[in-house]
Steps between C-alpha positions, in 0.01 A plus 500: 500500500431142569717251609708376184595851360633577863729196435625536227547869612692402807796390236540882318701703627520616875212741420273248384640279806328744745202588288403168531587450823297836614208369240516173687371649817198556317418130389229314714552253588919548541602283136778234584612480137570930521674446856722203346589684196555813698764317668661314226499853329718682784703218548636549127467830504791448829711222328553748188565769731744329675662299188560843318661673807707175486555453169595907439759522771663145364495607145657828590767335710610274216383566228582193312206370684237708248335143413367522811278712415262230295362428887229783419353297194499213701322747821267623186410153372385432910275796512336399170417159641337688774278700304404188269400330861329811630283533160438107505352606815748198649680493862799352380843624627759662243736271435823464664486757795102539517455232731679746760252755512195284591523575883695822476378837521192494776432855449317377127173336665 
């Protein structure tokens, strides 16, 4: 696989998170752009996590708070921006809470 299909892989799904991750190990030399979008990948992949744990224990508290649950689009419209900048081949950050994972996660090197 070379090094702009492991991006944009590193965005689908968990599965295709580690696949390209495990594929990455491969590349020589190491890619920056797969390492960056590796990380920009799990760092969504954790904010949805986290936001729907959130969101699904709120919602089912009070559950005049269902409009809430228009958070995920907004999660979903993040992830596509992600793939557009991984297929671009581009290192740009997703926007709003990309910026965080630039200098997170030192086990993806």
């Amino acid at each position: 696989m070379d090094k702009k299909t492991l991006s944009i892989l590193s965005y689908i799904t968990i599965i295709g998170w580690i696949i390209a991750y495990v594929k990455s190990k491969d590349l020589t030399p190491k890619s920056d752009l797969v390492t960056y979008h590796l990380k920009q990948g799990f760092g969504i992949f954790l904010v949805s996590f986290a936001v729907n744990i959130v969101l699904s224990v709120i919602v089912f508290s009070v559950s005049s708070l269902y409009f809430l649950n228009y958070i995920g689009y907004a999660i979903f419209i993040l992830w596509i921006f992600g793939i557009i900048n991984a297929a671009n081949e581009q290192k740009k950050p997703i926007p709003v809470i990309g910026k965080i994972f630039e200098d997170k996660f030192g086990f993806i090197s």
